[in-house]
C-alpha positions as CSV (number, residue, x, y, z in Angstrom):
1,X,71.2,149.5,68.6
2,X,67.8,148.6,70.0
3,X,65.8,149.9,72.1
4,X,62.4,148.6,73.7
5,X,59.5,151.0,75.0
6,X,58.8,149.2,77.7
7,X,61.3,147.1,80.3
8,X,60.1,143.7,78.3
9,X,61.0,142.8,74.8
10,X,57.7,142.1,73.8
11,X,57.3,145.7,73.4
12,X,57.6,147.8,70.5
13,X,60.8,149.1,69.6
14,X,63.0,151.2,68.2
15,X,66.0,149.8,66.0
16,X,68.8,151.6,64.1
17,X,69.7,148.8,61.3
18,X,71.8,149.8,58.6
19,X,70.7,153.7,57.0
20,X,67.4,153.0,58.8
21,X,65.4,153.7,62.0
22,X,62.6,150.9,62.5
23,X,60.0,151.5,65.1
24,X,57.4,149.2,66.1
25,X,56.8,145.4,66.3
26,X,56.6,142.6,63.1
27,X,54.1,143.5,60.8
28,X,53.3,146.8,62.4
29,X,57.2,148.9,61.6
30,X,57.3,152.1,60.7
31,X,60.8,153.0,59.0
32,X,62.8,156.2,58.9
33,X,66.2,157.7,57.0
34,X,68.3,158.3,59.1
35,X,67.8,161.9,58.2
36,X,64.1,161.5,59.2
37,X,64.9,160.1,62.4
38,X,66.8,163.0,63.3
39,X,64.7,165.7,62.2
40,X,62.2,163.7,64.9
41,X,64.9,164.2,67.4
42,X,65.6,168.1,66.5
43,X,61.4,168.5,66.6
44,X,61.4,166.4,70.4
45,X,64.4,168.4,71.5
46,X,63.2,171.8,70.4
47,X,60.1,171.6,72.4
48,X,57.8,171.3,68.8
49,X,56.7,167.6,69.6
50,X,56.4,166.6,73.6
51,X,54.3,164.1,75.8
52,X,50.4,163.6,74.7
């Protein structure tokens, strides 16, 4: 699965490959465990991380 930020694919992104969750673009990728990613997720949904 991939997923751009934007509705152009010269955008960052955000990539499940394998056991991992890449985000961002080339030389700039950030990557999670799976388990990472989805304590992101439980912090988004629960209202503990939001819109800056």
């Amino acid at each position: 699965m991939k997923v751009y930020i934007c509705d152009k694919s010269c955008c960052p992104a955000v990539e499940v490959v394998g056991n991992e969750v890449l985000i961002g673009e080339a030389a700039n990728t950030v990557r999670l465990k799976k388990n990472e990613w989805n304590k992101l997720v439980e912090k988004i949904q629960s209202g503990e991380l939001g819109s800056i």
